[in-house]
Each structure stands twice: as structure tokens, then as C-alpha cells.
C-alpha positions as CSV (number, residue, x, y, z in Angstrom):
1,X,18.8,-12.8,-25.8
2,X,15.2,-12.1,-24.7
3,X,13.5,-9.1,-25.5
4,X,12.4,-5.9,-23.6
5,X,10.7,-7.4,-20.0
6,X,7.7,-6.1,-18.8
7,X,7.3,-3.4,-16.1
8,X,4.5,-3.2,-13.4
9,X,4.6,-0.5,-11.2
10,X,2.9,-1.7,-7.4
11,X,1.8,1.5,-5.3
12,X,0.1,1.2,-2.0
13,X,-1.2,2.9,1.4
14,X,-1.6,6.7,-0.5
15,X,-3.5,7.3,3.1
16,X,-5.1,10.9,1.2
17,X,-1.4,12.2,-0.1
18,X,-2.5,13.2,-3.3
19,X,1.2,15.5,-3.4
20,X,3.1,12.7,-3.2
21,X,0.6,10.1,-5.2
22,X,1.6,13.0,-8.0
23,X,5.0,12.6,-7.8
24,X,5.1,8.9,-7.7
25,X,3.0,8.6,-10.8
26,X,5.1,11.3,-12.8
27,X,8.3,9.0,-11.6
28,X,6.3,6.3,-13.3
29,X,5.4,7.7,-16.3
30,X,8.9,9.0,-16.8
31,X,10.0,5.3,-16.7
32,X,7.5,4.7,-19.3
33,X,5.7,2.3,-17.4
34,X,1.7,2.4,-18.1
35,X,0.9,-0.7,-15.9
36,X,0.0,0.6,-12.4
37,X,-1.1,-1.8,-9.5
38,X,-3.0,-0.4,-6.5
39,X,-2.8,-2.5,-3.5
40,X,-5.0,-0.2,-1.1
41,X,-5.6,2.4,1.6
42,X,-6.5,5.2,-0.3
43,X,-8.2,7.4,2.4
44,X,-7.8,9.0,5.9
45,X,-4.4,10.2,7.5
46,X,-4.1,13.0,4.7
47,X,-6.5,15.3,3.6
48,X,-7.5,14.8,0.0
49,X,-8.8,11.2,-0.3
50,X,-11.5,12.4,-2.2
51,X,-9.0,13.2,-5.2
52,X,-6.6,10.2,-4.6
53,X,-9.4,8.1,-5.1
54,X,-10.4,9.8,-8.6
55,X,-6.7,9.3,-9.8
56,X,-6.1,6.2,-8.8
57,X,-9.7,4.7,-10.7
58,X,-8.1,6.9,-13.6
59,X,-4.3,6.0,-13.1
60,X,-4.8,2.3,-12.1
61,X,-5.6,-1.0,-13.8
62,X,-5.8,-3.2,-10.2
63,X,-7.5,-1.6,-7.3
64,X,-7.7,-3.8,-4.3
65,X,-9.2,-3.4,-0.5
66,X,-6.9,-1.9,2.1
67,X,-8.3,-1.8,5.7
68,X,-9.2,1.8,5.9
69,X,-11.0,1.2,2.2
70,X,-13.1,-1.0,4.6
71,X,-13.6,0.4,7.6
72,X,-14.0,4.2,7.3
73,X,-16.7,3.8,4.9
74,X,-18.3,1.1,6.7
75,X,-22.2,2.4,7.5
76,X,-22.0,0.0,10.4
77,X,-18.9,1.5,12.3
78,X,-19.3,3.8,15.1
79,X,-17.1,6.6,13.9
80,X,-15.3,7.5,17.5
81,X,-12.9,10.2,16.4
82,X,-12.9,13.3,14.8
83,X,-10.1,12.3,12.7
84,X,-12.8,9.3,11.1
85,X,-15.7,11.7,10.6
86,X,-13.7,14.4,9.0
87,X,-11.8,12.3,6.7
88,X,-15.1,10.1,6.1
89,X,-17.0,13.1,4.8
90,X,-14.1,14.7,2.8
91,X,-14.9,11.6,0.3
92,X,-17.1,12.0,-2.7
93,X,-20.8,10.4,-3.5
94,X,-20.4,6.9,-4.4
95,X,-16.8,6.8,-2.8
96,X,-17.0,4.9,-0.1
97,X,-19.5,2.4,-1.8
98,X,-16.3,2.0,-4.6
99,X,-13.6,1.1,-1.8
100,X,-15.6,-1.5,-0.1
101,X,-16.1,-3.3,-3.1
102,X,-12.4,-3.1,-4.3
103,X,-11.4,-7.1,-4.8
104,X,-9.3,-8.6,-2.1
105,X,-6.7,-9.9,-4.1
106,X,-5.0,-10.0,-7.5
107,X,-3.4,-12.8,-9.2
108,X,-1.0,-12.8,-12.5
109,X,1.7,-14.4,-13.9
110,X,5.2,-13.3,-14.9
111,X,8.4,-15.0,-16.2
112,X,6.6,-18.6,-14.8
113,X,6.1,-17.6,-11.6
114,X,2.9,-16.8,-9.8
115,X,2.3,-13.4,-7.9
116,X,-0.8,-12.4,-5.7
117,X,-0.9,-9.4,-4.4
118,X,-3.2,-7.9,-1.7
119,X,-3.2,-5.1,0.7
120,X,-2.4,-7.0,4.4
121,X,-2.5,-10.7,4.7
122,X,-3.9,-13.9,3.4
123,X,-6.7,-14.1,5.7
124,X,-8.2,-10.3,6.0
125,X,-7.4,-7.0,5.1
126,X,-7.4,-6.8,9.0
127,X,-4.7,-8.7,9.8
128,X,-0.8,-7.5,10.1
129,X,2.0,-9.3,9.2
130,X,5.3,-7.2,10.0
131,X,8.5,-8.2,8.8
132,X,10.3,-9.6,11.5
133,X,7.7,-12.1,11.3
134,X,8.1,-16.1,12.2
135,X,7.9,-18.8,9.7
136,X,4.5,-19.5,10.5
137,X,3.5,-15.8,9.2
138,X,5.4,-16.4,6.3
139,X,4.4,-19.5,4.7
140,X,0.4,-18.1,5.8
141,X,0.5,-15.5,3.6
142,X,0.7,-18.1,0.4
143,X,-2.1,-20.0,1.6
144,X,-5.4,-20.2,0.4
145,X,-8.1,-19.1,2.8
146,X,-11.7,-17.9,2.3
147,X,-10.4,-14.6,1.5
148,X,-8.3,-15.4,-1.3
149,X,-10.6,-18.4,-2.5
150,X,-8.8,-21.7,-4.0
151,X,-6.6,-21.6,-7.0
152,X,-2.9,-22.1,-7.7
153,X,-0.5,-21.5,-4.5
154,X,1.5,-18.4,-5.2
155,X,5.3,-18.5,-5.5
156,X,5.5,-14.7,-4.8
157,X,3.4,-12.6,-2.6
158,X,3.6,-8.6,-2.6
159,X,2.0,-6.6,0.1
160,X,1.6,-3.3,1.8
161,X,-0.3,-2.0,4.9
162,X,2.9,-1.4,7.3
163,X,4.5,1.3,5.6
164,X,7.5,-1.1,5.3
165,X,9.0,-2.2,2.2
166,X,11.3,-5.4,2.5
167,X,11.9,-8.6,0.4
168,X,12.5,-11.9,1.8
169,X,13.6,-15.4,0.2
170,X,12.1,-18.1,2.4
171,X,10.9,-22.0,2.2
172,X,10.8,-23.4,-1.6
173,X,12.1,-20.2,-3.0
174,X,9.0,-18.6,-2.3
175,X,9.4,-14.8,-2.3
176,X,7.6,-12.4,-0.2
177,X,7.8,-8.5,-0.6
178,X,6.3,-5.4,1.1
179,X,5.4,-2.5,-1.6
180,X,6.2,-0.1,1.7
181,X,4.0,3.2,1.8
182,X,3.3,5.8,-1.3
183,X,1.7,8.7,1.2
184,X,2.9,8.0,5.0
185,X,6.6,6.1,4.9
186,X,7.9,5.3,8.3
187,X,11.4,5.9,9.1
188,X,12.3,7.2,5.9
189,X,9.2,9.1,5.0
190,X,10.0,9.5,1.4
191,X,7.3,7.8,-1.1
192,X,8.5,4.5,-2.1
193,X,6.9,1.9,-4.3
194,X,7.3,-0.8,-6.0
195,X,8.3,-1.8,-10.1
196,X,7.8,-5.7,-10.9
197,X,9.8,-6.5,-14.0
198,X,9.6,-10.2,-16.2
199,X,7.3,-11.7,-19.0
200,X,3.8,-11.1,-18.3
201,X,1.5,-13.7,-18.9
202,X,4.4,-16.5,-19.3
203,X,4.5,-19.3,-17.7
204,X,8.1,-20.0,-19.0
205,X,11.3,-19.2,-17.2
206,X,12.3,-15.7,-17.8
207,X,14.4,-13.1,-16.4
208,X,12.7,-11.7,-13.1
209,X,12.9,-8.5,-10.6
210,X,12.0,-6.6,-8.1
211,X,12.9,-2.8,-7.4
212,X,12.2,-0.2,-4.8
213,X,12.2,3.7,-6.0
214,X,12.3,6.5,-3.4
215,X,10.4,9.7,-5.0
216,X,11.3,12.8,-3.0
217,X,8.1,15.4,-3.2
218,X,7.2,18.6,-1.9
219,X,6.6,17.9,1.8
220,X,5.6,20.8,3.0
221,X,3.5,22.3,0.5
222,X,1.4,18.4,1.5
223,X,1.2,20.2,5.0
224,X,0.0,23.3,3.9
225,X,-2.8,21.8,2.2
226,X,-3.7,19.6,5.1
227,X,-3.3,22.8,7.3
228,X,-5.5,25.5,5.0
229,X,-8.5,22.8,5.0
230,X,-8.3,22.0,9.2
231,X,-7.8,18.8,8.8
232,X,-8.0,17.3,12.2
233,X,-4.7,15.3,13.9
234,X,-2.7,17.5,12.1
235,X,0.7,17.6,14.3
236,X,0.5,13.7,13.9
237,X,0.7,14.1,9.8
238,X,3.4,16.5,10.3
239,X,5.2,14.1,12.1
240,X,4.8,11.5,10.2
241,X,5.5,12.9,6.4
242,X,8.6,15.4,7.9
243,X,10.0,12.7,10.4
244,X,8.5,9.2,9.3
245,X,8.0,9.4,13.1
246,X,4.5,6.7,13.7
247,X,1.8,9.8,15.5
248,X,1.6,7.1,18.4
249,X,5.1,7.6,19.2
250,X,5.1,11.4,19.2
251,X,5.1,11.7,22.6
252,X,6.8,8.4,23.4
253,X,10.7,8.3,22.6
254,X,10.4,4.8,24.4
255,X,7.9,3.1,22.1
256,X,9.3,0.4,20.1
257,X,9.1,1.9,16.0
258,X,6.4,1.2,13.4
259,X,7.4,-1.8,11.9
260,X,8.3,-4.1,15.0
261,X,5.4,-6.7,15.7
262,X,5.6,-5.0,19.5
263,X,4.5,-1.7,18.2
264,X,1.6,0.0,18.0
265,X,-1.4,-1.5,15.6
């Protein structure tokens, strides 16, 4: 019989939630899981990514690039909302510097199988892959590109950016898996990540899992905050942490949801 198997807990796309980053990490610690795995998109959409970023450099061992990591900080980028600039100087000195320099990827192995994990897609942090994706889209995100440099071909790919937690058994028994959203679920807009379970650092055979735990929080008392500190694009928040209604479709009953390839970016 083999012995206790190894938990790693996979958050991603906290988007400034720090009530329900809270709740996740007390759901984790309950399960007595110490390894945490951040796969990006700390900041904007929710008003505290000044302390999400402090507990996740505390909380987490991996801390990887998400798109927003990228681009709100970026001292290049014309900052054309209100929304950007407010959320943009709610972070803390040095913060923005930290993000953009989070790795693109993270590789490990567990019960003989090869993981990476990043925040989007093989090929940038920029790039979507849905999951009503082709075959094409699938097989790309074990490939090695610039962005992910050369190495070993993954077997199993985790990801997060659309909010959308799936898992899918495709060509060659190559798994891929969405971690879904920690701060702004779609659909269901309850926290969800994601607990990776096998031998660590074996490349024998071995017992191997994937889970998805929903971790209800206090919803509104999230609001509140966002609504005592004028957070701007405020009734798009609401909607999207009471409903799991995308902001883009607020005002839209036609639009086609979140997660289709059709809808909005």
C-alpha cells in the first residue's frame, strides 16, 4: 500500500479579493496542506491588491505572471480608465516591480508525470484559451515556445485566467485543467481552487488526482469594503462576486457568457 500522497493546493486570478483569498487559505490550512501554488492575477477588479499581494509572497511557494501582473504595472501602458489608475496606485512600493518579474511558468513532477503550470497559455500570459477550445488549442498549450523555454513536454498542464475551472483528457493521455478563479468566479461565483494530489518529486507510477473545492465567504462584507474605499466600476464587482454575472454582460442579457470563445476578452 503506498503511503500518505502529497497535496498541492493551486490558487489563481485573486483579481484584489483579499475576503475571499482568506477564506480559501483557511480551507487550505484546515486540510493541512502547507504547499500553495499561485498561478497569477493578483491585482485590479477588487479593491485590496495591495494586501493580496503581501499574503500571497507570505502564503505562497510558486508565484507566477498573470496578465494583469503585467500590464497594470507596466510604466509603458497608457492607463485609459479610471478603473487602471485607481487599482494601479492602490498597490504598494516595489509592488508592481514584484509582479512583472513573477516567472512565467512552473514545472514539477508528481507520481511520474510532468505538470507545468502557468497563468494563460503556452505562448503569453496574453493569450486565452477557453475550454470549448479545438484540438489545435489543446495540444498548444504542451508545447514549448519562447515563453516556456525547451525542456521535457509536459503530460499535464494546469491553468487559470478565464475564471473557469474544467479538466479534460485529450491526445496521449495528456491532461489539461483550469484552476478556475479564487476572487471573481463566473457563473458560480463562489471561490474555487484547485488541490493536486500524488508523489512529489517521483518519477515512478503512483497514485494521482485532481480536485476542485468551492469555499463559500462573506460576499458582501467584500462589497462593503470595495464600497467604503470608492473603488471605481463598482456595480460591475457587485455583479460579478453576487451573480458570477461577467460586468460586460450587465447590461447585455444577449451576450454569449464568460467562458465561450465568442465572448467578451
Amino acid at each position: 500500500m503506498p503511503g500518505p500522497l502529497d497535496r498541492v493546493a493551486l490558487v489563481s486570478d485573486v483579481h484584489g479579493n483579499l475576503t475571499a483569498l482568506e477564506a480559501v487559505l483557511a480551507d487550505i490550512d484546515a486540510r493541512g496542506i502547507t504547499r500553495i501554488f499561485n498561478l497569477g492575477d493578483y491585482v485590479g477588479k477588487g479593491p485590496r491588491g495591495r494586501e493580496v499581494v503581501e499574503l500571497c509572497r507570505r502564503r505562497c511557494e510558486v508565484n507566477l505572471l498573470g496578465n494583469w501582473d503585467d500590464f497594470l504595472p507596466d510604466p509603458d501602458r497608457v492607463l485609459d480608465s479610471e478603473g487602471l489608475a485607481w487599482w494601479l496606485a492602490e498597490l504598494g512600493p516595489g509592488q508592481g516591480e514584484w509582479l512583472r518579474a513573477r516567472p512565467f511558468c512552473h514545472d514539477f513532477l508528481i507520481s511520474g508525470r510532468r505538470v507545468r503550470l502557468f497563468h494563460a497559455s503556452a505562448t503569453s500570459v496574453h493569450h486565452r484559451v477557453r475550454f470549448d477550445h479545438d484540438e489545435e488549442g489543446f495540444l498548444g498549450m504542451f508545447a514549448a515556445t519562447p515563453a516556456t523555454g525547451d525542456g521535457p513536454e509536459p503530460t499535464i498542464v494546469g491553468y487559470g485566467d478565464t475564471h473557469d475551472p474544467y479538466y479534460e483528457v485529450g491526445p496521449g493521455g495528456r491532461i489539461l485543467f483550469n484552476t478556475g478563479s479564487v476572487g471573481n468566479a463566473m457563473d458560480d461565483p463562489t471561490p474555487v481552487y484547485a488541490i493536486v494530489e500524488g508523489v512529489l518529486d517521483s518519477e515512478a507510477p503512483a497514485p494521482f488526482s485532481v480536485q476542485f473545492v468551492r469555499v463559500p465567504y462573506d460576499v458582501e462584507a467584500e462589497i462593503a469594503v470595495a464600497t467604503r474605499v470608492g473603488m471605481p466600476e463598482l456595480a460591475g464587482y457587485v455583479s460579478e462576486l453576487r451573480d458570477g454575472v461577467y460586468r460586460g454582460a450587465m447590461h447585455d442579457p444577449a451576450l454569449v457568457r464568460y467562458h465561450r470563445r465568442s465572448g467578451p476578452a
